[in-house]
N, C-alpha and C positions, 0 to 999 in steps of 0.2 A: 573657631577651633580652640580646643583646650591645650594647653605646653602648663611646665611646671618650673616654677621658676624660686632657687633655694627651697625646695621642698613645699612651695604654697602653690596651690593652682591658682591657672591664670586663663581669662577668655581674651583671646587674641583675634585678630581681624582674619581673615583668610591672605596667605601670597604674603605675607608679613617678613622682608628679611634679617637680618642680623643688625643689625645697623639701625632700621627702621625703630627695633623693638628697645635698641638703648637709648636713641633719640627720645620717645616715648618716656621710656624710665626715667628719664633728665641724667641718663652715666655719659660720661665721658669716654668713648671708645679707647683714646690713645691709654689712661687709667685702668682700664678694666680688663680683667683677663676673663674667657667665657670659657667653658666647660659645654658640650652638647654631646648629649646620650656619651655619657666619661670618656670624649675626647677634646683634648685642646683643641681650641681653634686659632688659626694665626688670622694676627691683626688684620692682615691684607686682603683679608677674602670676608671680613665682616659683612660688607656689602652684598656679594653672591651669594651669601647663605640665605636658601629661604628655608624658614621655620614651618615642620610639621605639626599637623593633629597628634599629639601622644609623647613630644619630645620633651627632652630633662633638660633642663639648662642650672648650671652652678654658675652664681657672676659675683668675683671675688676682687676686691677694688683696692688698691695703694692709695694706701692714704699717709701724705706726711704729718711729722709731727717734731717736739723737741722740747 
């Protein structure tokens, strides 16, 4: 299935959840805040979210520095 991910398409596996797809990414869940079709998603449900054919995802990351 196709999601778009910051604005770049992406083929993803079919049943792929939230969690799955940052693992993947090599993101750091507890760092990254996710956006799906422009709603926030809370950290704790990363896991139960499975990803649609057609969905928007924004993944915005803390990064420290100094």
């Amino acid at each position: 299935m196709r999601i778009t991910i910051n604005g770049t398409s992406r083929e993803v596996s079919e049943d792929v959840s939230l969690s799955s797809l940052l693992e993947e990414l090599d993101l750091n869940a507890n760092t990254t805040v996710v956006e799906l079709n422009r709603e926030v998603v809370k950290k704790s449900v990363y896991p139960e979210v499975k990803l649609a054919d057609g969905d928007i995802l924004e993944l915005v990351r803390f990064v420290g520095g100094g």
